[in-house]
C-alpha atoms as an extended CHARMM CRD file, in Angstrom:
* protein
*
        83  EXT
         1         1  UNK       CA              3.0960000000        9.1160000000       11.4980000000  PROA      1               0.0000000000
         2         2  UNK       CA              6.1800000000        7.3110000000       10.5090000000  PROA      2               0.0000000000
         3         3  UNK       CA              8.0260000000        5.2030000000       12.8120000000  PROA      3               0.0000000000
         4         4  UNK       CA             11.4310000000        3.6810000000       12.2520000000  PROA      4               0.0000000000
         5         5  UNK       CA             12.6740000000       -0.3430000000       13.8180000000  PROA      5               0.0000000000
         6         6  UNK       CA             13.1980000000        1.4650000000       17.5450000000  PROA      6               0.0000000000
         7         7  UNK       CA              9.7140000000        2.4990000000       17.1350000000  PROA      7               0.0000000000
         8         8  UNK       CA             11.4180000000        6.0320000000       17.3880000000  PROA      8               0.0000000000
         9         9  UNK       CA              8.9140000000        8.9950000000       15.5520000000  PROA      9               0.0000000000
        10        10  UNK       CA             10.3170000000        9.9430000000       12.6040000000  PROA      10              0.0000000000
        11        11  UNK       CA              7.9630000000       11.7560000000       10.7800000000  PROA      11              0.0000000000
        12        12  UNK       CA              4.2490000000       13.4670000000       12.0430000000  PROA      12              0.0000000000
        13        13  UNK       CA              2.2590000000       15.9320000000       10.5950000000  PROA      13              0.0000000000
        14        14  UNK       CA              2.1020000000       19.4430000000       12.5940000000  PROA      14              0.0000000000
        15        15  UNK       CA             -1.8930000000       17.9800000000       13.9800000000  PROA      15              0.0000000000
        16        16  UNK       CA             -0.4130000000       14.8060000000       15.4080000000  PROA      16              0.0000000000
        17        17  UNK       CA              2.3390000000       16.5520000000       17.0580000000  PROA      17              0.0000000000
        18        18  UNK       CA             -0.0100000000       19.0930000000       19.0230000000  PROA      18              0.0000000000
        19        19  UNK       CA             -1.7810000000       16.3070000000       20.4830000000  PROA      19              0.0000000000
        20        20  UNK       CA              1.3970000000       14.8690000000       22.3080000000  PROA      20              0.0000000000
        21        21  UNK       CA              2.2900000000       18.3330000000       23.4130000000  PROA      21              0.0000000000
        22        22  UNK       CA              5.2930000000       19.6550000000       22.0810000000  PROA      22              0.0000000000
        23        23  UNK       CA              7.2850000000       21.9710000000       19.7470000000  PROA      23              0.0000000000
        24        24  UNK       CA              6.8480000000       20.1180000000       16.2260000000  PROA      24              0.0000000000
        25        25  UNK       CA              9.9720000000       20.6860000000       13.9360000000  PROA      25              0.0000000000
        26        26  UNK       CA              9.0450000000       20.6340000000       10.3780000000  PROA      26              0.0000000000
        27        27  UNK       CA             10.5650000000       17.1990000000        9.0270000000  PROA      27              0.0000000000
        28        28  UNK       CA             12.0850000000       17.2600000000        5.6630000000  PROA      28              0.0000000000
        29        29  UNK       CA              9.8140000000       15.8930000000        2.7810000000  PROA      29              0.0000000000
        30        30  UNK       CA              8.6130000000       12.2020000000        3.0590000000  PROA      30              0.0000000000
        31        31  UNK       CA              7.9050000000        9.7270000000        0.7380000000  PROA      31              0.0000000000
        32        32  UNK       CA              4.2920000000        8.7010000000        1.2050000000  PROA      32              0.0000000000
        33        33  UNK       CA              4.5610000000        5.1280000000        0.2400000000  PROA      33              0.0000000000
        34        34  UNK       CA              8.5290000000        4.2330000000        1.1160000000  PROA      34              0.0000000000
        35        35  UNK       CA              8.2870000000        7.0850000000        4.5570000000  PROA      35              0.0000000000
        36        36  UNK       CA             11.5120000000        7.7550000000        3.7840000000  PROA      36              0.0000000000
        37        37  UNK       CA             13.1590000000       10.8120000000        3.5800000000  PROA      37              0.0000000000
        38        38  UNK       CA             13.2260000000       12.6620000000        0.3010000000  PROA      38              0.0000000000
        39        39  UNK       CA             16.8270000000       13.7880000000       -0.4210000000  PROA      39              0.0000000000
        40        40  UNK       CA             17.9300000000       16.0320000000       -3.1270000000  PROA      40              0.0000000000
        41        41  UNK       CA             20.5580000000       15.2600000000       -5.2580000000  PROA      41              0.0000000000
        42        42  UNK       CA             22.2770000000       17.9940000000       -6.8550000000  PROA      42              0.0000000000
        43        43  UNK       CA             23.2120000000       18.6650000000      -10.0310000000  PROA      43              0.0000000000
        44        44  UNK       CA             26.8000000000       18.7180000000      -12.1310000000  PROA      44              0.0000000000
        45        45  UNK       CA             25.7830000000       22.5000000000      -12.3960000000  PROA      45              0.0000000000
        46        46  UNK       CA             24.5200000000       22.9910000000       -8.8800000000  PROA      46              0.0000000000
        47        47  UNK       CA             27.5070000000       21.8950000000       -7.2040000000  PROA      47              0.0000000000
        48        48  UNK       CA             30.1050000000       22.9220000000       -9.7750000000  PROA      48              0.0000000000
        49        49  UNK       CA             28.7770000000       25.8650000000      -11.5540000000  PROA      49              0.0000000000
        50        50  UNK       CA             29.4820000000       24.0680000000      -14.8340000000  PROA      50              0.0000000000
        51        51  UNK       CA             27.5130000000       22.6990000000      -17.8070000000  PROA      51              0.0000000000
        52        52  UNK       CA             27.2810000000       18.8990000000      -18.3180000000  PROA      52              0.0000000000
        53        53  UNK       CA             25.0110000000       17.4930000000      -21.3220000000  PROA      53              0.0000000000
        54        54  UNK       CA             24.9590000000       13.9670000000      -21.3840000000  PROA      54              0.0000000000
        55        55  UNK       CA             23.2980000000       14.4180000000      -24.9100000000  PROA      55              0.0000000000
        56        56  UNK       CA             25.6600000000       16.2140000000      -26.2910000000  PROA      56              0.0000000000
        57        57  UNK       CA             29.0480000000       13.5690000000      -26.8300000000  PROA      57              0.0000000000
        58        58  UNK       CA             30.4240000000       10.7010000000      -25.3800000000  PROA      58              0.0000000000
        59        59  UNK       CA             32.8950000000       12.8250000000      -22.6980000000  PROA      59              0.0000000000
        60        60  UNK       CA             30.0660000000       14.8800000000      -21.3900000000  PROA      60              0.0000000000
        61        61  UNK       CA             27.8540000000       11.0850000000      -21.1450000000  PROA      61              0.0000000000
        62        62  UNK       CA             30.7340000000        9.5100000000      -19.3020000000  PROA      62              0.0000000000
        63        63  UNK       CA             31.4530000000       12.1120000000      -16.9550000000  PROA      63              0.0000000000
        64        64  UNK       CA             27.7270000000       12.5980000000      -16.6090000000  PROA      64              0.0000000000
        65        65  UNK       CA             27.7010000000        8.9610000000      -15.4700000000  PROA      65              0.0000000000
        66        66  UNK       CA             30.4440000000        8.9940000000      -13.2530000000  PROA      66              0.0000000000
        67        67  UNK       CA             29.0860000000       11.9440000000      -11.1160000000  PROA      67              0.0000000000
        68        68  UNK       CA             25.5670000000       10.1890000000      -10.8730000000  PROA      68              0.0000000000
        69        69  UNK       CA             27.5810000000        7.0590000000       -9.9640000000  PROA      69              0.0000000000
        70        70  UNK       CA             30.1400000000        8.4090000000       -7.2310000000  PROA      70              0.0000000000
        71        71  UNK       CA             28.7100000000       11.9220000000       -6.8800000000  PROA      71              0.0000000000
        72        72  UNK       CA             31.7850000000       13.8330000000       -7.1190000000  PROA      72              0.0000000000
        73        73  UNK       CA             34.1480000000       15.0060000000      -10.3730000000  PROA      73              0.0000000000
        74        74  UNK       CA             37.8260000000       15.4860000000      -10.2830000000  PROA      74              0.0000000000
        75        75  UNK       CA             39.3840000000       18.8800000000      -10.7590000000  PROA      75              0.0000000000
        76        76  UNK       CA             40.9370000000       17.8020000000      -14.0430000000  PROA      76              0.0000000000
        77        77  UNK       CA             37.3560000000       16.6590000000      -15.2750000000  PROA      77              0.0000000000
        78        78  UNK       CA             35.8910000000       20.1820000000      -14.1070000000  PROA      78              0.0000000000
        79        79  UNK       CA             38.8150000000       21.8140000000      -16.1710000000  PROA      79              0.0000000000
        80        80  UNK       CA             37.9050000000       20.0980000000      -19.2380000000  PROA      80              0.0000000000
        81        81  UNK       CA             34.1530000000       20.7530000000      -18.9830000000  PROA      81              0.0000000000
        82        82  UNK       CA             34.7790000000       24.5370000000      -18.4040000000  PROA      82              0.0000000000
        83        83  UNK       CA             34.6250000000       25.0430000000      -14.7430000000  PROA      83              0.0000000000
């Protein structure tokens, strides 16, 4: 079980929960030794449709960096990749 500074549950395996007597939600994936949440980050081609190889020249590295960095690319950027 995995209790945040309000000593509010966060996190409880299905087991646990029966024994307090209750619907159990399934939580999102935790991190076993942080107990935080696990939170996907999605990729240049997840959220844009649109290739990105940071491998493959400098332009593709920097906008590669700049969407890790801020998450987000503008429109202009998405033109020029393709999308």
């Amino acid at each position: 079980m995995v209790v945040n500074t309000h000593d509010e549950i966060i996190h409880m395996d299905s087991e646990t929960a029966e024994t307090y007597g209750g619907n159990y939600i399934e939580s999102p994936e935790v991190d076993d030794e942080l107990g935080l949440e696990v939170v996907h980050k999605p990729t240049i081609l997840e959220k844009y449709g649109v290739h990105c190889d940071p491998l493959k020249n400098s332009f593709h590295a920097s906008l590669y960096k700049q969407f890790e960095d801020k998450g987000y690319l503008s429109p202009k950027q998405l033109k020029a990749l393709g999308g």
